[in-house]
C-alpha positions as CSV (number, residue, x, y, z in Angstrom):
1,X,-19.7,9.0,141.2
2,X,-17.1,8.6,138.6
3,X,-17.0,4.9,137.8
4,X,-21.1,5.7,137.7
5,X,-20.4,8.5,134.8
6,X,-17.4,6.7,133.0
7,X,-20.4,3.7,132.9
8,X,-23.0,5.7,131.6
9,X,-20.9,7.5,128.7
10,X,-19.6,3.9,127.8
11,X,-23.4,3.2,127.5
12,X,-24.3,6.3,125.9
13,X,-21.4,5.3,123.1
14,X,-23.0,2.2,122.7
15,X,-26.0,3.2,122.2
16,X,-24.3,4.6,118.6
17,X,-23.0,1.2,117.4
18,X,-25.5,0.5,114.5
19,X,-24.7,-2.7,114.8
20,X,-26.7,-3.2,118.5
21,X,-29.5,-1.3,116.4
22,X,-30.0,-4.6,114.0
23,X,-32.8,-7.2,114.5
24,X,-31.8,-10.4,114.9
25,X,-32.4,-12.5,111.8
26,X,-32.3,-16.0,110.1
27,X,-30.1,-15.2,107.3
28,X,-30.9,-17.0,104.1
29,X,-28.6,-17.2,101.2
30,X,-30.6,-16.1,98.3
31,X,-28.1,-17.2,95.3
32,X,-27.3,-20.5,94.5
33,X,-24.3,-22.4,95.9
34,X,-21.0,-22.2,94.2
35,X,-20.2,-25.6,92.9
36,X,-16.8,-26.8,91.8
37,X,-16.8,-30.7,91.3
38,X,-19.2,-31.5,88.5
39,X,-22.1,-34.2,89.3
40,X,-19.5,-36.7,87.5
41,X,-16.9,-35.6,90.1
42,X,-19.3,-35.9,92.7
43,X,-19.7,-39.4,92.1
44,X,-16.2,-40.1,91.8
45,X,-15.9,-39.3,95.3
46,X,-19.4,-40.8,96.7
47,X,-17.9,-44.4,95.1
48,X,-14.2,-43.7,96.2
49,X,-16.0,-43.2,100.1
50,X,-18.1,-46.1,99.9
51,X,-15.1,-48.3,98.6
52,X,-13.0,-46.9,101.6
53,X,-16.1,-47.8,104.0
54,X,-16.6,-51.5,102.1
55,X,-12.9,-52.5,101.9
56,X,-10.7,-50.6,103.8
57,X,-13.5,-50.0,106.3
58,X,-13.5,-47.7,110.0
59,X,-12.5,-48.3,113.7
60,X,-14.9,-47.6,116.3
61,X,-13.5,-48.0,119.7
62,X,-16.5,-48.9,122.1
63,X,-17.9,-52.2,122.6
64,X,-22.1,-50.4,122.4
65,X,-21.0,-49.3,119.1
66,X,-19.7,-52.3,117.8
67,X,-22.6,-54.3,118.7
68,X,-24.7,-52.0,117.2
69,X,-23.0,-52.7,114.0
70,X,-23.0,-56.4,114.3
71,X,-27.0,-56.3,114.6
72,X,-27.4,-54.1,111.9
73,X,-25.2,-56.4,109.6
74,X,-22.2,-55.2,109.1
75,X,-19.0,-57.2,109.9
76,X,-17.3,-56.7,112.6
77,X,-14.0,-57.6,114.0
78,X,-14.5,-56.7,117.9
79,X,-10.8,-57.8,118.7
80,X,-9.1,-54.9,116.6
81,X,-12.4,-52.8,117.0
82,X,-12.5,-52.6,113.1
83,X,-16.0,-52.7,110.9
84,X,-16.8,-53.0,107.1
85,X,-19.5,-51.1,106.4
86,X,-21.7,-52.4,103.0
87,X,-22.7,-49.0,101.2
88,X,-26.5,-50.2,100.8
89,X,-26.8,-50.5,104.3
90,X,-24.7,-47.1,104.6
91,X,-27.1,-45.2,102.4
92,X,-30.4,-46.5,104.2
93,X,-29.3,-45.3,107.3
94,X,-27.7,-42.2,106.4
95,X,-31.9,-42.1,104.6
96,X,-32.8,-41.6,108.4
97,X,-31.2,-38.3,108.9
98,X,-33.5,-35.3,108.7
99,X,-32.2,-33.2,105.8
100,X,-33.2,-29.6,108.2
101,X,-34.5,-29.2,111.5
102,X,-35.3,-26.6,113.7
103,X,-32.4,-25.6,116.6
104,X,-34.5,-24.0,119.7
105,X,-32.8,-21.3,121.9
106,X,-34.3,-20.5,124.9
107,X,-35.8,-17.2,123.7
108,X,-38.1,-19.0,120.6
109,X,-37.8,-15.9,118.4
110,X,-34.2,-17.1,118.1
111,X,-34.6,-20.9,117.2
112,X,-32.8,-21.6,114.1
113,X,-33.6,-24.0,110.9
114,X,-30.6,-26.2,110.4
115,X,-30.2,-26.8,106.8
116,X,-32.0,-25.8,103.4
117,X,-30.5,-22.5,102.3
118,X,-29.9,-20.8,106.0
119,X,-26.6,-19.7,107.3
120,X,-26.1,-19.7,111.3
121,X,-23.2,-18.2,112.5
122,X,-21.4,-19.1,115.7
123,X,-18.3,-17.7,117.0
124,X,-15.0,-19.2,118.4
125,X,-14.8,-22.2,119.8
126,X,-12.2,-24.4,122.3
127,X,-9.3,-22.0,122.2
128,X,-6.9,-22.7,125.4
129,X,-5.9,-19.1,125.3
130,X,-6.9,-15.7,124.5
131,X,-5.6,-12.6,123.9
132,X,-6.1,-8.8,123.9
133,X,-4.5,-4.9,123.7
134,X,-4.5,-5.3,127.4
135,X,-3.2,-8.0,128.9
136,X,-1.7,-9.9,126.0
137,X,-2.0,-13.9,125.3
138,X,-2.8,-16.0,128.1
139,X,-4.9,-18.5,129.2
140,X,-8.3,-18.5,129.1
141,X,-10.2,-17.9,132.0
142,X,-14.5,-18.1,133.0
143,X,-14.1,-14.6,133.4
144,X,-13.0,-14.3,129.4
145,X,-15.3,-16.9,128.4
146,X,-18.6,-14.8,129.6
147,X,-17.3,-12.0,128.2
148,X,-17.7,-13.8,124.7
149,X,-20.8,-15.2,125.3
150,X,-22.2,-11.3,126.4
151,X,-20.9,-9.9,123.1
152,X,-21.8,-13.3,120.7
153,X,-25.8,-12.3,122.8
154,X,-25.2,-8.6,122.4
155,X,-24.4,-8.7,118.4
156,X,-27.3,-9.4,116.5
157,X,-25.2,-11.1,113.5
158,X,-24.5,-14.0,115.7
159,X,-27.1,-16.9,115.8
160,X,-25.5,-18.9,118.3
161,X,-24.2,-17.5,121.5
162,X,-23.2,-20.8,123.8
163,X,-20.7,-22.9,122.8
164,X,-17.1,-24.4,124.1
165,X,-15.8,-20.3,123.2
166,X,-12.7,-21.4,124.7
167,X,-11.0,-23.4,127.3
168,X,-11.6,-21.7,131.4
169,X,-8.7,-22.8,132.5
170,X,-8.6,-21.7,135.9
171,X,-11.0,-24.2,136.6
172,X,-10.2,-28.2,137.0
173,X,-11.0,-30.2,133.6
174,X,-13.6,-32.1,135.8
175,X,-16.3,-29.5,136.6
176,X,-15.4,-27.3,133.4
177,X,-18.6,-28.4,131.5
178,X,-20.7,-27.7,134.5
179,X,-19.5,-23.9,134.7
180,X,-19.8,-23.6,131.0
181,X,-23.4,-25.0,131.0
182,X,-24.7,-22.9,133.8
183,X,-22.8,-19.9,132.4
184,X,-24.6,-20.0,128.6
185,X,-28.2,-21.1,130.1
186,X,-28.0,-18.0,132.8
187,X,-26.2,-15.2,130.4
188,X,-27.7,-15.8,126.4
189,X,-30.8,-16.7,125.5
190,X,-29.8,-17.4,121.7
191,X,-29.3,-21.2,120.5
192,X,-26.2,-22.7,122.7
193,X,-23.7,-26.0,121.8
194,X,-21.9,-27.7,124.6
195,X,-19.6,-30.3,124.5
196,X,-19.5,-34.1,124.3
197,X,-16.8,-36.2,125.7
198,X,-17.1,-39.8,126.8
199,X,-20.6,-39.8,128.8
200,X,-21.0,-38.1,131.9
201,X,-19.7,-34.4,130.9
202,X,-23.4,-35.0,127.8
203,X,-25.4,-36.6,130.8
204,X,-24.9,-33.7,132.8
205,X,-25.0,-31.3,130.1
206,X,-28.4,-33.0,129.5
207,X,-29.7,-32.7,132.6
208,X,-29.0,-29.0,133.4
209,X,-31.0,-28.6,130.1
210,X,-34.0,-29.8,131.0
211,X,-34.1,-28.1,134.4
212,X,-34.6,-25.0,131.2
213,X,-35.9,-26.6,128.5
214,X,-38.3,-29.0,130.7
215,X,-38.0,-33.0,130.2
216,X,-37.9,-34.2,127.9
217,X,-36.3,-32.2,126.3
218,X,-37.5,-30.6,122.3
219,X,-35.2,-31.8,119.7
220,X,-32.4,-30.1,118.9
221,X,-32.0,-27.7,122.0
222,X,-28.1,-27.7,121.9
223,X,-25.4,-30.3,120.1
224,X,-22.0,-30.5,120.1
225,X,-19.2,-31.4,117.5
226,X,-17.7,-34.7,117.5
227,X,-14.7,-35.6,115.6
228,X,-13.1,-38.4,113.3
229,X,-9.6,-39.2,114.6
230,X,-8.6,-39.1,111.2
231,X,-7.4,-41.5,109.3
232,X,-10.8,-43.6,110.2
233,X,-10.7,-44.2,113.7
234,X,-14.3,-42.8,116.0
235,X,-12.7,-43.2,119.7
236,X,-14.6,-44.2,122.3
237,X,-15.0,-40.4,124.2
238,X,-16.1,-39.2,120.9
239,X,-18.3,-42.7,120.8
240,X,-19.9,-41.8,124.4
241,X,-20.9,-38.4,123.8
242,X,-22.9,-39.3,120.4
243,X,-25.1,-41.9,122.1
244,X,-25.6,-39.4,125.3
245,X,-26.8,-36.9,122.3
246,X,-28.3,-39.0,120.5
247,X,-30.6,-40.8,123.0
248,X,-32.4,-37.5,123.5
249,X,-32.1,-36.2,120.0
250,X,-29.6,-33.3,120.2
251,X,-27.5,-32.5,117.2
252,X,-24.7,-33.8,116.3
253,X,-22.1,-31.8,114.1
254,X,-19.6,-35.0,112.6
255,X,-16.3,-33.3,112.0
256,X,-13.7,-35.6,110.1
257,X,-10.2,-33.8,111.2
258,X,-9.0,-34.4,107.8
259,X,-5.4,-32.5,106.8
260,X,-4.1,-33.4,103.5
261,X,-0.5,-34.6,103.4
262,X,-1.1,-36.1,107.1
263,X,-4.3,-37.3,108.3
264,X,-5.0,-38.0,104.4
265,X,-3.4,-38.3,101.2
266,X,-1.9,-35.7,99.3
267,X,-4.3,-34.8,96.9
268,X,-7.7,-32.8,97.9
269,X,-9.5,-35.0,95.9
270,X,-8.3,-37.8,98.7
271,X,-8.9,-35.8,101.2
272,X,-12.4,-35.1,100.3
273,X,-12.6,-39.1,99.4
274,X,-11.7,-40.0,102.9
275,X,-13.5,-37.2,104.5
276,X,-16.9,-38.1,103.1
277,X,-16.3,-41.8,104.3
278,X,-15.3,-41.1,107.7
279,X,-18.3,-38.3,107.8
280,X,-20.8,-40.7,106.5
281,X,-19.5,-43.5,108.6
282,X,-19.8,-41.8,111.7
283,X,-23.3,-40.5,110.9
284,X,-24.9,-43.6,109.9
285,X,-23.8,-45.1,113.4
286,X,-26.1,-41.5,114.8
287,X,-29.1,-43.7,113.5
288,X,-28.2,-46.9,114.6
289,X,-28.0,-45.3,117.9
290,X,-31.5,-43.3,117.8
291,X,-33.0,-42.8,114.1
292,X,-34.1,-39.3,113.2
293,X,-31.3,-37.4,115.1
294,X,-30.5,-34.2,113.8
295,X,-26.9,-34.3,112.2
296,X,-24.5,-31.6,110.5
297,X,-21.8,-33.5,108.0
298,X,-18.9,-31.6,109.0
299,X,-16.3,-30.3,106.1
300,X,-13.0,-29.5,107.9
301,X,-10.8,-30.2,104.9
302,X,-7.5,-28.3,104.9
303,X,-3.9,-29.2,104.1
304,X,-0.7,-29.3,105.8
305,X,2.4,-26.9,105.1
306,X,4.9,-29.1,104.0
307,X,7.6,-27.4,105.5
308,X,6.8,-27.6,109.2
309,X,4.1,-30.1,108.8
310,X,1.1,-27.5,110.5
311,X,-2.1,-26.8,109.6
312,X,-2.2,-24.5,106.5
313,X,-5.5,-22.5,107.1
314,X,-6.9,-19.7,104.8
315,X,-5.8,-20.9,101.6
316,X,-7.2,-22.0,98.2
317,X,-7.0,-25.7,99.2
318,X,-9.4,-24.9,102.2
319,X,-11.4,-23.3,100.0
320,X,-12.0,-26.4,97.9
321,X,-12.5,-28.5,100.9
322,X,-15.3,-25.9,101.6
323,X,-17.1,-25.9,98.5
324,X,-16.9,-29.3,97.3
325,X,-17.5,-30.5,101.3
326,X,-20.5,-29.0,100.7
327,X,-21.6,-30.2,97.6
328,X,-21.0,-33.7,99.1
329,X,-23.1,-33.1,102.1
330,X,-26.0,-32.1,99.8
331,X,-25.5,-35.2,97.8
332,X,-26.8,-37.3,101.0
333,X,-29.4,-34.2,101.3
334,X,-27.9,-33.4,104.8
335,X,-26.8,-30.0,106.0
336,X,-23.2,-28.7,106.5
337,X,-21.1,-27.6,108.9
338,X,-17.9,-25.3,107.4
339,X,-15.7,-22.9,109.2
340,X,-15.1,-18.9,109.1
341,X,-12.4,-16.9,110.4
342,X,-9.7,-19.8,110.3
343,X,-6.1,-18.2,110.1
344,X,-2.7,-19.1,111.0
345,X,-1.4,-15.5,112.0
346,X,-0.6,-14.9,115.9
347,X,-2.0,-11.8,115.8
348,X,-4.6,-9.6,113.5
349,X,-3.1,-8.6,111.0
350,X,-2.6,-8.1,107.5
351,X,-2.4,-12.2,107.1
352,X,-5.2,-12.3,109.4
353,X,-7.5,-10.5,106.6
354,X,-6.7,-12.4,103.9
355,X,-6.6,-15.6,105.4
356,X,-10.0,-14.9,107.1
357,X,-11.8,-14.2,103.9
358,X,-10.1,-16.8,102.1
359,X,-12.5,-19.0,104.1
360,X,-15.1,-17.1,105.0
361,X,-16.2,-16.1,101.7
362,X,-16.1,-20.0,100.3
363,X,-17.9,-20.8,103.2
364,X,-20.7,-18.4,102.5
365,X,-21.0,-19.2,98.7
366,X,-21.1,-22.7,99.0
367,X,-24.3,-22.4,101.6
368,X,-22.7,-23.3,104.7
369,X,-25.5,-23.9,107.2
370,X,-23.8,-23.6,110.4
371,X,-20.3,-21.7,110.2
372,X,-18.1,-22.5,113.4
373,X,-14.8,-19.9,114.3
374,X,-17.0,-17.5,112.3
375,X,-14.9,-14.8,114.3
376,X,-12.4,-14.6,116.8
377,X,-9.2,-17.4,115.2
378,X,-5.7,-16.6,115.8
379,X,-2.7,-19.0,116.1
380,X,-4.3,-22.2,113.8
381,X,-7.1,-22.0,116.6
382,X,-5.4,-22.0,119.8
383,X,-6.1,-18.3,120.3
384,X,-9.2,-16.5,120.6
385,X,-9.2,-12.8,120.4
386,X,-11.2,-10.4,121.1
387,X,-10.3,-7.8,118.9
388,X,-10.5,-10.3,115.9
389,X,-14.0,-11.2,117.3
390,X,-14.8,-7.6,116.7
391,X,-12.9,-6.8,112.9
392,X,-14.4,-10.4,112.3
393,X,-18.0,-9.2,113.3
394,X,-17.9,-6.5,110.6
395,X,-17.4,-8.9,108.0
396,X,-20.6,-10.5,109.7
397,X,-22.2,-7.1,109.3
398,X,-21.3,-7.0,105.5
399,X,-22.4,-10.2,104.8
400,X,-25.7,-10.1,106.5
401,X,-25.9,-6.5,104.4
402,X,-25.2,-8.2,101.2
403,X,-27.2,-11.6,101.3
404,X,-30.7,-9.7,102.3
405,X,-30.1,-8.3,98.4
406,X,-30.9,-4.8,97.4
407,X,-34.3,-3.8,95.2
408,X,-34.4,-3.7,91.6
409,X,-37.8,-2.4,90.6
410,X,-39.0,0.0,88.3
411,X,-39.4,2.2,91.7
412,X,-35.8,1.7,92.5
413,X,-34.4,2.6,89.5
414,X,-35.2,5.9,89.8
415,X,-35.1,7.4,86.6
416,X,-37.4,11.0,87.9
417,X,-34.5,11.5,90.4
418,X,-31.8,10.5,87.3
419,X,-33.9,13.4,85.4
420,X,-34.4,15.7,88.4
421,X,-30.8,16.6,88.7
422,X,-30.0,15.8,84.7
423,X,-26.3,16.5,83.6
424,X,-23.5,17.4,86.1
425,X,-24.9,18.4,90.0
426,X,-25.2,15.9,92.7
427,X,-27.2,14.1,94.4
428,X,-26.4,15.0,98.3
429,X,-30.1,17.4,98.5
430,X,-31.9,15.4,96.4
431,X,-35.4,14.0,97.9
432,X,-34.6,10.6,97.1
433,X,-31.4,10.8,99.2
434,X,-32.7,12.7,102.0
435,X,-35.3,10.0,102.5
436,X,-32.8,7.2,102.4
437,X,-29.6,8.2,103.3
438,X,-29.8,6.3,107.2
439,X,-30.8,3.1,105.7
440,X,-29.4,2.9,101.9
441,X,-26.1,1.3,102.9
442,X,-24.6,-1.0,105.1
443,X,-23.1,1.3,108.4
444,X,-19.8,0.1,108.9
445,X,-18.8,0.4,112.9
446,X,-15.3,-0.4,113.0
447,X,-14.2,0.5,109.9
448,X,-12.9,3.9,109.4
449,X,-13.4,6.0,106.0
450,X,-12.3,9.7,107.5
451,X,-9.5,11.1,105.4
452,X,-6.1,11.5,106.7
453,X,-6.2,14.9,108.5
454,X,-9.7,13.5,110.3
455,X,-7.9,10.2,111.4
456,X,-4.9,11.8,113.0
457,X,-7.2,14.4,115.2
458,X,-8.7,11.1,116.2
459,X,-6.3,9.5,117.5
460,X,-4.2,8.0,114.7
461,X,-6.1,4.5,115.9
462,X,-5.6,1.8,113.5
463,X,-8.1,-1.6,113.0
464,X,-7.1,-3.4,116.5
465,X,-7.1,0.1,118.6
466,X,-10.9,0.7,117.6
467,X,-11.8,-2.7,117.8
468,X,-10.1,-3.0,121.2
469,X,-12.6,0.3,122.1
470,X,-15.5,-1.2,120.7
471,X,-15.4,-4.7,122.2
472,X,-15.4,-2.5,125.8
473,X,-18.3,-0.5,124.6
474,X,-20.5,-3.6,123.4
475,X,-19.7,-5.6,126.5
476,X,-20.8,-2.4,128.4
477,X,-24.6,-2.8,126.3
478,X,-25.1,-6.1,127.1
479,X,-28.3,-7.0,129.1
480,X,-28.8,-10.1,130.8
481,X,-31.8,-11.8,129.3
482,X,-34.5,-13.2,131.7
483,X,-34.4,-15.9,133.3
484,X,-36.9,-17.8,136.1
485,X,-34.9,-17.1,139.4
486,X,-36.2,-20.4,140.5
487,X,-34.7,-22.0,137.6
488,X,-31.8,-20.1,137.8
489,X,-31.4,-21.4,142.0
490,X,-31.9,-25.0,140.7
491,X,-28.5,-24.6,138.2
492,X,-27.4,-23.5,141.1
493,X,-27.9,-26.3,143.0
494,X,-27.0,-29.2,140.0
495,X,-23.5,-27.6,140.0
496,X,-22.6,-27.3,143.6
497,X,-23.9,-31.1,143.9
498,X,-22.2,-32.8,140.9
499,X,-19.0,-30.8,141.5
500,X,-18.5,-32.8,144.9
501,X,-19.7,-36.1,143.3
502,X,-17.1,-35.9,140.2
503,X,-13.9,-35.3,142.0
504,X,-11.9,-37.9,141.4
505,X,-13.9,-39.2,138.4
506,X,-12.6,-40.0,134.7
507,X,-14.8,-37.9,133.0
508,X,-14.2,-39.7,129.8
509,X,-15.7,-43.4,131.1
């Protein structure tokens, strides 16, 4: 009886998040995108990429590949797996790409349009561990991944829900996908990613899809981030999972791992330079593999710290990555993929903050159309926690608040209520504020604005104790969206059958 009324008080405190009270939306970025190279700049680095491509040219380690290069007319060295790319037969297959399309989820009233001026944010993704008040950093479990995917369907800010959160890694590396799969397909109904490696973990991905989505399967119903090996090399597991995406038409998010000072020169103007070749490189061979699929140039453009040699996230330099990544992206007319909550601090803090809207904010001006680690990074990515998910999920909130705009009308303006009260007085009673004052504002959940005295009868709670509190309650609110149990018995089924046929199996053939 008293686990029954400790449950129903945690829902009943729910209930009050106004958060959970939201509709989910396709957010749209109203304004136009901040810009920092000039169209002159722009071009710089267009004709420094397609110089790289031409002369320099790109590695891609898998014999399909290369012959589909050779037919197309590029040359090819299939020795040292090395191929020259001419920029007119660059552009006319990059020409292929669709500039938007639509993303289907399994419920339809959340299918996404990839591109234009729409922003889709997704939460963490591929972190080995994760952390909490509770139990601390460790690794990450199933158990933890679900919970993320039950708040990422619970909080209407989110667009995506499935996705590599992290890494389960209580179970073996060879079934992982097949847990992961089930898991997202059974628990959200909002648009999903998996992942892609070599070409069985896509072909069963793939398959567990249609036993959903029906065969063959709409274009895009998931896709999956593949990634330059910077500098200019597309391995052969990255190689495998584009063509098992792309034979059925699922998106394809191209991610150069570009880090100035390592993986690139120096200067971000380099960076960019080398990212846009690799980025465009990589996509044209999408279309060469099935023409039309739906691809995201991916901007991951950061530097390194020169003093240890690490990733140096949340700074201005990734903020220029951002923006002028984007900027390239539109030059092709092909939408972007940009990051969110990206920090180096181990835990949330003060560093945290900054670092976090350091990208976040770029990210959002320069119309970012699907925002990976829009919540949740600790540790340069290796941690995902869930208290960050939260204090990163009222940024979400704001934003959401502030791109749908406010009313300027003569209405609005108000000038009988301005007269009503006149000089000196309030507002508090006035009609206008009675009738608005539940919906005038954005309704912050974690944040708290009580004055001292109020805070310490409270509790004294600072940012992670509330958000700790509040990740309990929404995970408490979730509700399991339907699902056929016939379909549901037939996951079943495809896991227990291909985790006996893949042990022992390089997953990565």
């Amino acid at each position: 009886m008293g686990k029954t009324r400790r449950r129903n008080r945690r829902t009943t405190e729910a209930q009050t998040i106004s958060w959970l009270k939201r509709p989910f939306q396709q957010l749209k970025n109203p304004l136009p995108p901040v810009e920092w190279a000039t169209s002159a700049q722009v071009e710089i680095i267009h004709n420094a990429a397609m110089d790289i491509l031409e002369n320099t040219g790109m590695a891609f380690m898998d014999s399909e590949a290369l012959d589909h290069w050779e037919k197309a007319g590029a040359k090819v060295d299939h020795k040292a797996e090395h191929v020259w790319i001419d920029r007119g037969l660059l552009l006319e297959l990059i020409d292929r790409a669709p500039s938007s399309f639509t993303w289907h989820a399994r419920n339809s009233e959340h299918n996404l349009i990839i591109g234009e001026n729409y922003i889709n944010f997704a939460p963490n993704s591929g972190m080995p561990y994760v952390s909490d008040l509770e139990r601390g950093r460790r690794t990450g479990s199933l158990a933890d991944y679900e919970k993320f995917v039950k708040l990422a369907q619970t909080i209407p800010f989110f667009h995506f829900a499935g996705g590599p959160l992290l890494e389960p890694q209580d179970l073996p590396i060879s079934i992982r996908h097949l847990y992961r799969t089930r898991l997202m397909l059974q628990t959200t109904n909002k648009a999903i990613r998996g992942i892609a490696h070599g070409r069985i973990i896509p072909e069963d991905h793939i398959n567990m899809l249609k036993i959903v989505f029906g065969d063959p399967l709409p274009s895009a119903v998931t896709g999956a981030v593949l990634n330059v090996t910077s500098p200019l090399r597309l391995d052969d597991r990255m190689i495998g999972g584009m063509a098992g995406l792309a034979k059925h038409k699922q998106a394809i998010i191209m991610t150069p791992f570009i880090m100035a000072g390592a993986t690139s020169p120096i200067t971000m103007s380099s960076a960019l330079a080398q990212q846009n070749a690799e980025a465009l490189g990589a996509i044209a061979l999408t279309q060469l593999f099935n023409p039309g699929t739906p691809v995201v140039y991916g901007g991951f453009a950061q530097n390194v710290d020169m003093r240890s040699g690490s990733p140096a996230f949340g700074g201005p330099e990734g903020a220029w990555g951002l923006i002028v990544g984007a900027q390239m992206a539109r030059r092709y007319g092909l939408p972007f993929r940009g990051s969110g909550s990206l920090t180096n601090s181990p835990i949330p803090d003060a560093q945290a903050a900054y670092e976090t809207q350091w990208t976040m904010w770029p990210a959002v001006m320069a119309h970012t159309n699907v925002m990976l680690h829009s919540v949740g990074w600790l540790e340069a990515g290796l941690v995902a926690s869930f208290e960050k998910f939260i204090i990163d999920c009222e940024n979400l909130g704001m934003f959401t608040h502030f791109l749908n705009g406010f009313e300027i009308s003569e209405e609005s303006v108000a000038t009988d209520a301005i007269d009503e009260i006149g000089i000196g007085g309030h507002h508090f009673g006035s009609a206008l504020t009675q009738n608005n004052y539940k919906t005038a504002f954005y309704d912050p959940v974690l944040t708290s604005r009580d004055g001292f005295e109020q805070w310490q009868a409270k509790g004294q709670q600072d940012s992670l104790a509330r958000a700790h509190r509040l990740y309990k309650q929404i995970l408490a609110a979730y509700q399991r969206p339907f699902l056929d149990t016939a379909v549901s018995e037939e996951l079943d089924a495809y896991v227990e059958r291909r985790e006996k046929e893949l042990q022992g199996v390089d997953l990565y053939l």
